[in-house]
C-alpha positions as CSV (number, residue, x, y, z in Angstrom):
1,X,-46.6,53.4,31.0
2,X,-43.8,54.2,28.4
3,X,-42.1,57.6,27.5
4,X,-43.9,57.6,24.5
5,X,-47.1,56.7,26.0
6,X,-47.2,59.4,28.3
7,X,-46.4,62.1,25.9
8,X,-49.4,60.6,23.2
9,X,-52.5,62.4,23.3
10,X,-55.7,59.8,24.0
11,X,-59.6,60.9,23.3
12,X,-62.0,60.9,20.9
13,X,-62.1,63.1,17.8
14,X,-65.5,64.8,17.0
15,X,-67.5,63.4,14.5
16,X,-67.5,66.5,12.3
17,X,-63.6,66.0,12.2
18,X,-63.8,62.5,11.2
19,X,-66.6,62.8,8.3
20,X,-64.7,65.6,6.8
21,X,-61.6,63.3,5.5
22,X,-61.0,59.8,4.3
23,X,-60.0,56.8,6.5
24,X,-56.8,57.2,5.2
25,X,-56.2,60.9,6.3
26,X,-57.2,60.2,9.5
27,X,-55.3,57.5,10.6
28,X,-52.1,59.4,9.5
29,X,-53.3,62.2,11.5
30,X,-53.6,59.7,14.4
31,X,-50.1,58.1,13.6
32,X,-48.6,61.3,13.6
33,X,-50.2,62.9,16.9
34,X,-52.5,65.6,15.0
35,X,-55.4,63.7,15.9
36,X,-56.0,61.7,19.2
37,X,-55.4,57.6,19.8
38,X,-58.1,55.8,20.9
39,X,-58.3,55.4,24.5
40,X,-57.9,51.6,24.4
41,X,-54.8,52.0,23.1
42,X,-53.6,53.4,26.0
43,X,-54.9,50.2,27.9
44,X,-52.4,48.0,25.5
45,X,-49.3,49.5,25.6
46,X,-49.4,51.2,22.3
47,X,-46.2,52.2,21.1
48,X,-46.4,53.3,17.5
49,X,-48.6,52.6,14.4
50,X,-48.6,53.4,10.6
51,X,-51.2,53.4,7.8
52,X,-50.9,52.7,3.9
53,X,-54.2,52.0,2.0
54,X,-55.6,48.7,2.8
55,X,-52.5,48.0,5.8
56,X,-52.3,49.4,8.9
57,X,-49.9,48.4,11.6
58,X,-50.1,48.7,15.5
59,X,-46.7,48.5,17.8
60,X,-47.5,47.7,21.6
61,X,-45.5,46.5,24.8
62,X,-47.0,43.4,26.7
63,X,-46.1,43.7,30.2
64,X,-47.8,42.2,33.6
65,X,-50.8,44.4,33.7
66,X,-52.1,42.2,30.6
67,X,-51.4,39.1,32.7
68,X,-54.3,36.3,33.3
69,X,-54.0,34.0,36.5
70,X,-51.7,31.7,34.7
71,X,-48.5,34.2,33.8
72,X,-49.1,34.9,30.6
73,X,-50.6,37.8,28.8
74,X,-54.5,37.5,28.2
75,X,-55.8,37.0,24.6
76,X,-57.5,40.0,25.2
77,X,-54.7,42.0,24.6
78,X,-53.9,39.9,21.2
79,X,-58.0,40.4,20.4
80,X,-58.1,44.0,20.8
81,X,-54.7,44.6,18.7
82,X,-55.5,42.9,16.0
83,X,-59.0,43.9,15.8
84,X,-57.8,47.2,15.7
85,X,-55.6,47.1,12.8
86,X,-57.9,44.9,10.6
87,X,-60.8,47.7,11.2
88,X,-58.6,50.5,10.7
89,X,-57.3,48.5,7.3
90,X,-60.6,48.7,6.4
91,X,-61.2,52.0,7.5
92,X,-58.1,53.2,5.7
93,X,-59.8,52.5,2.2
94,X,-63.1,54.4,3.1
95,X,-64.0,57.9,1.5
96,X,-64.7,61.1,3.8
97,X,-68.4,60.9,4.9
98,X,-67.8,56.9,5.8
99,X,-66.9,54.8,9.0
100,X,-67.2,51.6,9.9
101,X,-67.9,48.9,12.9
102,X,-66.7,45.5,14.0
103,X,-69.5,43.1,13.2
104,X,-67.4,39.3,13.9
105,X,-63.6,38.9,14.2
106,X,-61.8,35.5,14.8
107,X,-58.5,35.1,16.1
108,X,-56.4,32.3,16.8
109,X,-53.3,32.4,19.4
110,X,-50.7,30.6,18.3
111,X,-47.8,31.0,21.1
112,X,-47.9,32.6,24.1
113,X,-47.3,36.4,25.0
114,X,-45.2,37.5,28.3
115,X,-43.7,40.5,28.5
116,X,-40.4,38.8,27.5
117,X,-41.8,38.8,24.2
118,X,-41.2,42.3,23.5
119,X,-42.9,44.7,21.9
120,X,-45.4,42.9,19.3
121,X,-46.4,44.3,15.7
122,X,-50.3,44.1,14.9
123,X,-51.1,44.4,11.4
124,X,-54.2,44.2,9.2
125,X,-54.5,43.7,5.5
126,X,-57.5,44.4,3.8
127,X,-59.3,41.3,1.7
128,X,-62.0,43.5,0.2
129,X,-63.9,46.6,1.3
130,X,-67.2,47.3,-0.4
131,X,-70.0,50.1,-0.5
132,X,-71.4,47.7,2.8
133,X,-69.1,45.0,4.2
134,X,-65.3,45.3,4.7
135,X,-63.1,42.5,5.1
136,X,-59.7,41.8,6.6
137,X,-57.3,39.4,8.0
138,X,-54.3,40.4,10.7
139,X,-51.0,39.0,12.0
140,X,-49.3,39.3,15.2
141,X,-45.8,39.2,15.4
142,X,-42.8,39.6,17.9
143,X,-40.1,41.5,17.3
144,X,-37.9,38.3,15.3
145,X,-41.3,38.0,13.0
146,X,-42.4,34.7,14.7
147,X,-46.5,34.4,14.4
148,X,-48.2,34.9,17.9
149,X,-51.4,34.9,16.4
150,X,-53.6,35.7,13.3
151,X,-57.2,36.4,13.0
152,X,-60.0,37.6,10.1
153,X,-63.0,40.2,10.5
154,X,-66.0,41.5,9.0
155,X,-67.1,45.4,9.5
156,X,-70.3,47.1,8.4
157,X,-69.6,50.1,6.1
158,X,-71.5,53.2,6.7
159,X,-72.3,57.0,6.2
160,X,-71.9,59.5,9.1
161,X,-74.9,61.2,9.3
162,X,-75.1,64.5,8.4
């Protein structure tokens, strides 16, 4: 576990708290350690992140706990980043009161990860994001910009309830 992972706060944030401001306002809490990470982020080596409408980027160390059999990290831990940062793209264009949820994603892994690769940069890029259906598209990247992998989603837009 990094420095920096040790000193981030993980949980969950209520549900009160995250109906009562836009996508956009909560992932900057996030980013900036007002609000909790998500506990799978802790899993992944998370690093760092930022949000912009419609692009959101996630930092993260591979190392050998995200090794498969064969020596090389598990496309798990490509899956889960870049599904992050395409949803939370999405999410980042949502008004207060809305969320969202993963309904497909595709990825494709281009090279393969060790933790020689160095820290790798998720990002996601909203396509479009209706009242309904949002969609994105992600990149993963090492640290010299080379692809490691890229991947698409499609997340079902909804109201908290209240």
């Amino acid at each position: 576990m990094s420095e920096l992972q040790a000193s981030t706060n993980f949980g969950l944030t209520s549900p009160d708290v995250l109906a009562s401001m836009s996508g956009l306002d909560f992932l900057r809490k996030m980013f900036s350690g007002e609000l909790p990470h998500a506990t799978m982020m802790q899993q992944v080596g998370f690093t760092r992140g930022s949000a912009e409408p419609g692009f959101v980027v996630f930092q993260a160390q591979p190392g050998p706990q995200h090794y498969n059999p064969i020596g090389s990290v598990h496309g798990g831990f490509a899956a889960t980043l870049l599904d992050s940062a395409m949803g939370c793209a999405v999410q980042s264009m949502l008004p207060a009161g809305s969320g969202y949820t993963t309904l497909e994603f595709k990825v494709s892994l281009i090279k393969a990860i060790t933790a020689d690769t160095g820290e790798v940069r998720a990002e996601g890029r909203t396509l479009n994001v209706g009242r309904r259906v949002g969609t994105a598209e992600g990149r993963l990247l090492d640290g010299k910009g080379r692809l490691l992998a890229h991947a698409t989603t499609t997340c079902l837009v909804f109201e908290f309830p209240k």
